[in-house]
C-alpha positions as CSV (number, residue, x, y, z in Angstrom):
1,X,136.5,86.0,129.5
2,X,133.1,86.4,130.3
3,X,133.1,89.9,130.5
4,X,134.8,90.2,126.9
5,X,131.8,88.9,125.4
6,X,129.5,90.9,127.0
7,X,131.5,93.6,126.1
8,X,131.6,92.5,122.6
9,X,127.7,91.8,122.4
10,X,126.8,95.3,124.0
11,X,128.6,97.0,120.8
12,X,127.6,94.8,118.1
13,X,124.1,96.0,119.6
14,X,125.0,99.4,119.8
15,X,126.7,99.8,116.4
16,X,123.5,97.7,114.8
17,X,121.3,100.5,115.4
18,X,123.6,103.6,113.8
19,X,121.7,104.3,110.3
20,X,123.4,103.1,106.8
21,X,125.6,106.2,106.1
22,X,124.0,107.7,102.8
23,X,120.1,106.7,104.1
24,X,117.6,109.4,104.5
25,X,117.0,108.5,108.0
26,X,121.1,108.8,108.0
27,X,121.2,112.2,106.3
28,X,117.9,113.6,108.2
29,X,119.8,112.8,111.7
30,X,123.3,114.8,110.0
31,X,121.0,117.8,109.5
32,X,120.3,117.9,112.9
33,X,123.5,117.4,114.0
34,X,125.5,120.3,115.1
35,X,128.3,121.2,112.5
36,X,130.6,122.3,114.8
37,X,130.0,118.6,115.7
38,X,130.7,116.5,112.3
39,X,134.2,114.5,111.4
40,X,135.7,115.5,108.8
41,X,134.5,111.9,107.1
42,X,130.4,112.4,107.9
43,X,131.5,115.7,106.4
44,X,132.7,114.6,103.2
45,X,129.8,111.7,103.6
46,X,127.2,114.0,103.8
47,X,128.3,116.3,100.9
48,X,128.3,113.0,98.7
49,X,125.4,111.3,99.5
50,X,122.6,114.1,100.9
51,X,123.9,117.0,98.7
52,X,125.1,115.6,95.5
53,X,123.5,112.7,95.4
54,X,123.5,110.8,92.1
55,X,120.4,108.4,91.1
56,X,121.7,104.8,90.0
């Protein structure tokens, strides 16, 4: 049991530090990224919020 909530800490960490999807810093680290390398969704994610992005 123990190890289960280590194991659940460790990736609530982990997934804590992962940029909003749609941020700058978010977009900046997409443009870096290989495209060979991007899911079809931070495809589609990318097109919507770094390429057409709309101003509310």
């Amino acid at each position: 049991m123990k190890k289960l909530g280590l194991l659940l800490a460790c990736c609530a960490v982990l997934t804590a530090c992962a940029p909003e999807v749609g941020s700058k810093k978010w977009c900046d680290n997409m443009k870096e990224k290989p495209k060979g390398d991007w899911t079809a969704n931070e495809a589609a994610d990318f097109a919507k919020h770094c390429v057409f992005k709309t101003e509310e």
